[in-house]
C-alpha positions in Angstrom: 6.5 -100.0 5.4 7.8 -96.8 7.3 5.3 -95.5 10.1 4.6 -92.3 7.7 3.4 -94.7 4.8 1.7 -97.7 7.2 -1.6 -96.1 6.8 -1.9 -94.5 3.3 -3.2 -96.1 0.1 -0.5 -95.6 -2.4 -3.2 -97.0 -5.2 -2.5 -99.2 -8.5 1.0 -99.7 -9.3 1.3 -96.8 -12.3 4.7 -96.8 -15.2 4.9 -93.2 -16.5 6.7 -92.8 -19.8 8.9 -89.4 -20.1 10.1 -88.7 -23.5 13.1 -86.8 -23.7 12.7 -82.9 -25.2 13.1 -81.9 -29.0 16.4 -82.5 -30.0 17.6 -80.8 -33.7 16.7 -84.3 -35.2 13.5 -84.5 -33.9 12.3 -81.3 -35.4 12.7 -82.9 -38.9 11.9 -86.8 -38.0 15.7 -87.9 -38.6 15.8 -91.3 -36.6 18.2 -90.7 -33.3 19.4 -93.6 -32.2 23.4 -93.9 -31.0 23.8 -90.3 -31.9 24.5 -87.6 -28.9 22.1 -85.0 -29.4 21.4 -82.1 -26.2 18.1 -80.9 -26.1 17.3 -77.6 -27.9 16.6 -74.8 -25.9 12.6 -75.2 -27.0 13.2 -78.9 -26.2 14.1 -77.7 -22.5 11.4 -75.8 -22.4 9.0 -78.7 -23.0 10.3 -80.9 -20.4 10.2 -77.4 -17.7 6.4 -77.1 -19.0 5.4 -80.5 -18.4 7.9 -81.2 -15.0 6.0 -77.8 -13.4 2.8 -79.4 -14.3 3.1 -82.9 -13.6 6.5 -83.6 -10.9 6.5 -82.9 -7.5 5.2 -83.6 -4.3 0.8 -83.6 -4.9 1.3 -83.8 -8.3 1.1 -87.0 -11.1 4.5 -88.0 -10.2 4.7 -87.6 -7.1 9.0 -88.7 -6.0 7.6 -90.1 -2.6 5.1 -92.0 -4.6 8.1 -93.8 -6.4 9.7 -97.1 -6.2 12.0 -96.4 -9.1 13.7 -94.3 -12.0 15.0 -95.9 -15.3 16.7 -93.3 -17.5 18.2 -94.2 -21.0 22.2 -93.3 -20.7 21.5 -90.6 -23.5 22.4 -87.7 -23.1 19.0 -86.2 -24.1 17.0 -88.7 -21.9 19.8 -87.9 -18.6 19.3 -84.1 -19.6 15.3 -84.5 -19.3 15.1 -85.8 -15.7 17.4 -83.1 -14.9 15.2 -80.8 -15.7 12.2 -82.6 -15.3 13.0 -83.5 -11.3 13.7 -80.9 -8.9 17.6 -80.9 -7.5 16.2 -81.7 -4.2 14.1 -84.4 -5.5 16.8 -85.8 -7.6 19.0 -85.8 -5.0 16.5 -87.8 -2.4 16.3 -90.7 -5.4 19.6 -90.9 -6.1 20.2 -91.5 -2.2 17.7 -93.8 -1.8 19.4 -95.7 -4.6 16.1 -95.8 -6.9 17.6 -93.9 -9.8 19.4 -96.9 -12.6 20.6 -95.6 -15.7 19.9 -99.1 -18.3 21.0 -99.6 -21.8 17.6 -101.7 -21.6 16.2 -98.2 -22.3 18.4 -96.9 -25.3 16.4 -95.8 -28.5 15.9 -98.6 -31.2 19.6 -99.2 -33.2 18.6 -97.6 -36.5 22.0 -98.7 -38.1 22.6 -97.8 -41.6 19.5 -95.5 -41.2 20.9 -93.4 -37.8 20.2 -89.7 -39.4 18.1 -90.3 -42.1 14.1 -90.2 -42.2 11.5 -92.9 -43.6 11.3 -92.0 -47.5 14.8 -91.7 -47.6 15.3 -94.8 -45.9 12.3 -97.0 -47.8 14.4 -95.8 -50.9 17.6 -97.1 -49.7 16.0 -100.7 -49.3 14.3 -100.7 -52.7 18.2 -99.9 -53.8 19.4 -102.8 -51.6 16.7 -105.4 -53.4 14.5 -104.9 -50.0 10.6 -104.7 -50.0 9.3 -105.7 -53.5 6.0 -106.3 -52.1 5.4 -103.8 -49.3 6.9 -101.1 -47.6 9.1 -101.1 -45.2 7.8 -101.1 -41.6 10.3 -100.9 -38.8 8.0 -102.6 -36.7 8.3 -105.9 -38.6 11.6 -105.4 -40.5 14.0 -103.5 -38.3 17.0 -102.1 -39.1 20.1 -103.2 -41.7 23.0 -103.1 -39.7 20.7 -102.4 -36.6 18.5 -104.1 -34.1 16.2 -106.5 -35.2 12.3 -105.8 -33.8 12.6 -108.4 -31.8 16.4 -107.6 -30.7 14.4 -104.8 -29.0 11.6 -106.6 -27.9 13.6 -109.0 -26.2 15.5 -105.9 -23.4 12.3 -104.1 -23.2 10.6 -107.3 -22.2 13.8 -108.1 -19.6 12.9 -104.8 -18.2 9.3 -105.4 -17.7 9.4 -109.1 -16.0 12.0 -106.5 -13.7 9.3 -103.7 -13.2 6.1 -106.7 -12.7 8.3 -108.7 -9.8 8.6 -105.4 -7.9 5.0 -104.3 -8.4 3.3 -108.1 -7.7 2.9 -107.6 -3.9 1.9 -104.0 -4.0 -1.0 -104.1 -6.3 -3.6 -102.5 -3.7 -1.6 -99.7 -2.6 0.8 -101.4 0.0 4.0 -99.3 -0.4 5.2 -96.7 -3.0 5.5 -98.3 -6.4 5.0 -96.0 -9.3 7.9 -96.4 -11.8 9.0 -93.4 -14.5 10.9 -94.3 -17.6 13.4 -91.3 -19.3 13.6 -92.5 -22.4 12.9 -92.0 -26.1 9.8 -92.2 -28.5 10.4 -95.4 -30.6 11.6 -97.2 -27.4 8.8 -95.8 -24.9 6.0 -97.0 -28.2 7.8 -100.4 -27.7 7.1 -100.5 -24.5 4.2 -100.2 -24.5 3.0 -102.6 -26.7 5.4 -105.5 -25.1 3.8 -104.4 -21.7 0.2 -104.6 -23.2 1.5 -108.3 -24.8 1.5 -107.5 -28.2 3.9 -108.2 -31.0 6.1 -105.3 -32.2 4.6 -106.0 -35.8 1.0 -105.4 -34.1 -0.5 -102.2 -35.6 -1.2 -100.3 -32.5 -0.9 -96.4 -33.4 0.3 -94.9 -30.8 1.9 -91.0 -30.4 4.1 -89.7 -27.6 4.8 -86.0 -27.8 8.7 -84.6 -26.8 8.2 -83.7 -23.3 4.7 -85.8 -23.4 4.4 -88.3 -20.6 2.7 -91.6 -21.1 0.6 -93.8 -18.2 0.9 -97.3 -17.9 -0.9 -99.7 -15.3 -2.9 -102.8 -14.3 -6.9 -103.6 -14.6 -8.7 -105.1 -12.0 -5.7 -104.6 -9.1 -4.4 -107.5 -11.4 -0.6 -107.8 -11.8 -2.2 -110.4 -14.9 -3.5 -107.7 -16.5 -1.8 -104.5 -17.4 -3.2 -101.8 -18.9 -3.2 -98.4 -21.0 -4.6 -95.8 -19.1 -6.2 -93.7 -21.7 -7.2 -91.2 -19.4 -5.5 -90.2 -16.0 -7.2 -88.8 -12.8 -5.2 -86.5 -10.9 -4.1 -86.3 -7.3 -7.1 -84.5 -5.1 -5.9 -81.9 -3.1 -7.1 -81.7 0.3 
């Protein structure tokens, strides 16, 4: 630990989840996987709202707070911390070698359903001979010509055992651990059930904004029991 950080109490290792800004496909639900999409110019406005509020030294995510950055290679998600994260910011990360691009963190593989949206797509399985007795549920069934759920289960979860070995011997505030992820909403969802222990079939309802940022942690200063934190306290200025 450097002699600025030897004395301070960096608290409970904390995973934030940043999803990328509207894109033209979010706006009307059509599933983005592989597809290139910038951010709209609203979409960049989301992400400026919610960096201003919440990134930067004394705020939520605070850079010197952080151990790392994982960013989906996606053009959207790369475009979000660039606006999201000051240049200055940016640049200190980059130099201190804690910002990894991962393909760990691309969105879901929608295959044959890449651009389309869920009626269209639980019709296109009734036409293939799929779901005679219930509807199709990604969550369980995946994707035809796509990732399976547990396809995706299986890189989140590589990511995760990565994220738990670097927060193990810093769960009482020993050094700078916080971890973002820049990424997207059916992969960040994922994620967060995988890091609470659940199945991807296991119906947990959960809802991430574009822009919205997510909080992930651990009860108990227990690296044996991570957590969603349902509601955040913010830094006290003094």
């Amino acid at each position: 630990m450097s002699e600025n950080n030897k004395d301070k109490d960096f608290g409970v290792p904390r995973v934030f989840l940043y999803r990328h800004g509207q894109t033209e496909w979010t706006k009307n639900g059509r599933y983005t996987g592989a597809t290139e999409l910038e951010l709209t110019p609203y979409g960049e406005n989301q992400v400026k709202a919610s960096g201003k509020m919440i990134v930067g030294p004394g705020r939520l995510i605070d850079p010197s707070r952080l151990a790392h950055v994982y960013i989906s290679p996606r053009k959207r998600a790369l475009q979000t911390f660039e606006i999201a994260f000051s240049d200055a910011d940016r640049q200190a990360l980059k130099e201190a070698k804690k910002v990894t691009e991962t393909e760990r963190l691309t969105e879901w593989d929608y295959g044959l359903y890449e651009g389309s949206v869920t009626s269209k797509i639980r019709a296109l399985r009734k036409e293939h001979g799929l779901d005679t007795e219930r509807e199709w549920d990604i969550w369980r069934d995946g994707c035809e010509g796509g990732e399976s759920a547990q396809q995706v289960a299986d890189r989140i979860d590589d990511l995760i055992r990565e994220i738990r070995e670097a927060h193990k011997d810093n769960m009482h505030g020993e050094k700078p651990s916080d971890i973002v992820l820049v990424a997207h909403g059916h992969l960040l969802r994922a994620f967060t059930k995988r890091w609470l222990g659940y199945p991807m079939e296991f119906p947990l309802s959960l809802m991430l904004d574009p822009g919205g940022v997510g909080v992930l942690s651990y009860q108990h200063h227990s690296i044996d029991e991570p957590a969603l934190v349902v509601g955040c306290g913010y830094p006290v200025q003094e």
